[in-house]
C-alpha positions in Angstrom: 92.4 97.6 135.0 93.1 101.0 133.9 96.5 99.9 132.3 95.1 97.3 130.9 92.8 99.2 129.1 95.6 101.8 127.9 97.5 99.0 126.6 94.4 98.0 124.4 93.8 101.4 123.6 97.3 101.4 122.3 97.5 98.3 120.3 94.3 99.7 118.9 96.4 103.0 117.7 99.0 100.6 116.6 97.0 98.4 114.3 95.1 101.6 113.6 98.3 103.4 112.0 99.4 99.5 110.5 96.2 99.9 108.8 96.8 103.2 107.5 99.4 102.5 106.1 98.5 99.4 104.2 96.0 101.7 102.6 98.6 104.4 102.0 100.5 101.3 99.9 97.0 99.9 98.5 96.6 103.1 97.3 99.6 103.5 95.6 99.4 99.9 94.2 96.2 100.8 92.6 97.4 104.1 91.1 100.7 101.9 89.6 98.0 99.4 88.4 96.2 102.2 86.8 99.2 103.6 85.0 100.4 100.2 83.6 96.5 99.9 82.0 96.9 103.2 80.1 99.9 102.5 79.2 99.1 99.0 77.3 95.3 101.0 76.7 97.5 103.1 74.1 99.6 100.1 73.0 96.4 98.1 72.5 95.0 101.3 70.9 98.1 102.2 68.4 97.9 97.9 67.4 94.0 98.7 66.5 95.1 101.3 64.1 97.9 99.3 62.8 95.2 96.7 62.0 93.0 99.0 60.7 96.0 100.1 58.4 97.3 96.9 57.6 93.0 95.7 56.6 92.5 98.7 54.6 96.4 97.9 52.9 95.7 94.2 52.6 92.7 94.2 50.5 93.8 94.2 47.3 96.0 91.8 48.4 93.2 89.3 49.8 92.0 89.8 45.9 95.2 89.0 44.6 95.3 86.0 47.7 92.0 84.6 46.3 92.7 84.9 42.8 95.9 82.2 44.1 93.5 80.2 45.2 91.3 79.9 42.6 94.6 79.6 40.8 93.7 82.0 38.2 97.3 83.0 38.6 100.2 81.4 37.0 102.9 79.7 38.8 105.3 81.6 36.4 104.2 84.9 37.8 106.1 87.2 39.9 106.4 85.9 43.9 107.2 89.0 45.3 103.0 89.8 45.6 103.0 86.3 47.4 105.9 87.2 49.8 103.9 90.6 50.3 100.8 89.1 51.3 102.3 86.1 53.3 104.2 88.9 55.5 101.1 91.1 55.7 99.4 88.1 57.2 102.0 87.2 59.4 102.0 90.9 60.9 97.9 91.0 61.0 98.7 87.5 62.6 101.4 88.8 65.3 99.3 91.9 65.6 96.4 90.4 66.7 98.1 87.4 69.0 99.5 90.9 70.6 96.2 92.7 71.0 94.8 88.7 72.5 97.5 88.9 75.4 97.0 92.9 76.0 93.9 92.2 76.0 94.2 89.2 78.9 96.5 91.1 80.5 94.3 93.8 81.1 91.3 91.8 82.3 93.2 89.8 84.3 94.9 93.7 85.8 91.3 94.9 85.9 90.5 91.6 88.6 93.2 92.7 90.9 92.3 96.4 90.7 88.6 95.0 91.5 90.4 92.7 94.3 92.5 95.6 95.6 89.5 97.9 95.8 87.9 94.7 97.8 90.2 94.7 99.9 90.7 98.3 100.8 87.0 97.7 101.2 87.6 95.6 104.0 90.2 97.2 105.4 88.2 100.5 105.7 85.6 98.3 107.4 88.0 97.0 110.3 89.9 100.5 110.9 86.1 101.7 111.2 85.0 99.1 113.9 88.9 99.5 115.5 88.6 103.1 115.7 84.8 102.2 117.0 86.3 99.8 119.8 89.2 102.6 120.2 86.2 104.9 120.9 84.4 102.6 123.7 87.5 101.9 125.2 88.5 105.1 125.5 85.2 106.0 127.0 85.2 103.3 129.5 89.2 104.5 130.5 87.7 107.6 131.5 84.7 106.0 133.6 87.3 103.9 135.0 89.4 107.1 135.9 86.2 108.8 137.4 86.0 105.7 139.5 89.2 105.0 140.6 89.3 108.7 141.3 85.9 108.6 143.8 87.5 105.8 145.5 90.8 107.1 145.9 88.8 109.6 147.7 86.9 107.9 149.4 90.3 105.7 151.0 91.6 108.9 151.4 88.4 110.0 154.0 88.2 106.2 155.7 91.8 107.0 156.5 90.9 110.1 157.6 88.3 108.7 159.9 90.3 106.0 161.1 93.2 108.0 162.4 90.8 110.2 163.9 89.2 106.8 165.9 92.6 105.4 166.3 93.8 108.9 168.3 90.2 108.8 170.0 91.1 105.5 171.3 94.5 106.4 172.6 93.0 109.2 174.3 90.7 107.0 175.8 93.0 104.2 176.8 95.5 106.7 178.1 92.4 107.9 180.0 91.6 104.2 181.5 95.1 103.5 182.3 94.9 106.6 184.6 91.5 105.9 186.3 92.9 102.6 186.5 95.8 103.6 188.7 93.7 106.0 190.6 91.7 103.0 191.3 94.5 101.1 192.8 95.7 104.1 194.7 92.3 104.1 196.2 92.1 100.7 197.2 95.3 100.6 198.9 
């Protein structure tokens, strides 16, 4: 019973120091994780200023855009304004596509951070109720020592006793074997 209970006691320790480690790489999952969101935080924060930049830039040029659309300006004028303005918005358009996936990205980052922390949750949960079990069993090794101790003890007196009896009765056959011969020798 007793090994029994040290073989729990050290699967226990072994899924104890399992668990500790899977935190230990949780951990460091989470701090990677962490990184990689200020890292694209800046990225997402420099594209913000470039937007900024490239609205405060543009405009004159969503003047220019609308004064095409009202066509208020020749088609004998200059295109190199149009080209401008058409590559503008294609970099306010790229820009913002950008900041859309960053931006996805880092929700979808922020889920798993929120799932890791669940799930260190959890795992701080067990190692508390393994190191809670480690605890009782533990305890109950050392009531089961106490006891098997006592009754080691107490085999060790019964033995005691009963080779004291056994030698009492071989005294006391030996004894009846002689008055049983003295007995003869008197009847004959």
């Amino acid at each position: 019973m007793c090994k029994k209970l040290q073989v729990q006691v050290q699967e226990l320790k072994s899924v104890n120091e399992s668990l500790n480690l899977s935190f230990e790489e949780l951990y460091k999952e989470r701090a990677l994780v962490e990184a990689t969101l200020r890292e694209r935080d800046e990225l997402i924060f420099a594209q913000c200023e470039k937007i900024r930049l490239l609205e405060e830039q543009s405009e004159a040029f969503y003047e220019v855009q609308s004064e095409f659309d009202s066509e208020k300006v020749h088609d004998t004028q200059d295109n190199s304004e149009k080209d401008l303005i058409l590559s503008l918005q294609t970099q306010l358009k790229e820009t913002v596509e950008l900041i859309v996936r960053f931006s996805d990205e880092k929700y979808f980052a922020l889920k798993e951070i929120k799932s890791l922390k669940d799930e260190i949750k959890g795992l701080q949960i067990e190692n508390q109720d393994l190191k809670s079990r480690e605890s009782e069993l533990n305890t109950l090794e050392k009531v089961y020592e106490t006891k098997e101790f006592v009754l080691l003890k107490d085999v060790d007196q019964m033995k005691s006793q009963v080779s004291k009896l056994l030698e009492k009765l071989k005294i006391s056959d030996q004894e009846m074997k002689h008055q049983i011969i003295l007995f003869e020798e008197t009847i004959h």
